[in-house]
C-alpha positions as semicolon CSV with decimal commas, in nm:
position;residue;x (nm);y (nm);z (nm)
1;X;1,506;-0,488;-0,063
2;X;1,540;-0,300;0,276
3;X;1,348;-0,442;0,534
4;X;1,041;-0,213;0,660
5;X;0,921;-0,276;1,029
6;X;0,616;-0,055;0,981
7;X;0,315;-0,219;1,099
8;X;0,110;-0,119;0,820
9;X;0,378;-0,286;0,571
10;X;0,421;-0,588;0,766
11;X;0,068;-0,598;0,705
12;X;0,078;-0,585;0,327
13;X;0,341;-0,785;0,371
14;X;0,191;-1,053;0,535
15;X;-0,110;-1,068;0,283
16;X;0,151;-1,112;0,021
17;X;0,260;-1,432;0,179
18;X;-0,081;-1,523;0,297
19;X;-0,239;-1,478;-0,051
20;X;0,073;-1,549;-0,332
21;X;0,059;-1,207;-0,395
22;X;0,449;-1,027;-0,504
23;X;0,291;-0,660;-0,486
24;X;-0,003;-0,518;-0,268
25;X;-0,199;-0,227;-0,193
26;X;-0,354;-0,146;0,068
27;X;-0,582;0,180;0,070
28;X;-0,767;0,235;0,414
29;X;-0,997;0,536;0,459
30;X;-1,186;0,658;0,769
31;X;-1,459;0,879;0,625
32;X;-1,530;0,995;1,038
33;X;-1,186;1,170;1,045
34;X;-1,184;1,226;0,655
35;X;-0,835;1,062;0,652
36;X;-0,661;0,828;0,360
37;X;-0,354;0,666;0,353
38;X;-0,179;0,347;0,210
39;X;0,112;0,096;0,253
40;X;0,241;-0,054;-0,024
41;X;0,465;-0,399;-0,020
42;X;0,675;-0,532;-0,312
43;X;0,863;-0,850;-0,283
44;X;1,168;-0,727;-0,457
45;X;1,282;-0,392;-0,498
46;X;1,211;-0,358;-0,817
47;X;0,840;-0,490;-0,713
48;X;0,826;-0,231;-0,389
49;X;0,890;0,089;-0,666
50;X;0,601;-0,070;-0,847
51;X;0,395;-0,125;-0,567
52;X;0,493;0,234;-0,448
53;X;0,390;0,395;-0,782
54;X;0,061;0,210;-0,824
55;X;-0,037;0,321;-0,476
56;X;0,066;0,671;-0,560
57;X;-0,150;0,684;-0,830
58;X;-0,455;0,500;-0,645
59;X;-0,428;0,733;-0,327
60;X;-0,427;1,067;-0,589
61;X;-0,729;0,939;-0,758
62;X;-0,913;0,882;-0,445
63;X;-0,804;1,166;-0,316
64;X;-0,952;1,354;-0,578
65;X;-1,312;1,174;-0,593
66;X;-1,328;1,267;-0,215
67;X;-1,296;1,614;-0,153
């Protein structure tokens, strides 16, 4: 797995550890702005393309329910 310095994965990231969790989503909204977005973390890289799809799919359906 490449290494991602983005804060917002080293976030997930760090949940992962904190929490025993291999693959985490993190969807953040500010309904103010009427933004979305997500990071996604997978321990493996195999894992990360999961995590990656699941978010995909999470941030359409939002995305949809919002507007």
């Amino acid at each position: 797995m490449a290494w991602n310095p983005d804060p917002k994965v080293a976030a997930a990231r760090e949940f992962g550890r904190k929490f025993g969790k291999d693959v985490v989503v993190i969807l953040s909204l500010n309904t103010a702005q009427g933004t979305i977005e997500y990071a996604s973390y997978g321990e493996t890289k195999g894992l990360c393309s999961t995590a990656r799809k699941l978010a995909d799919v999470a941030f359409e359906d939002v995305m949809r329910e919002w507007q």
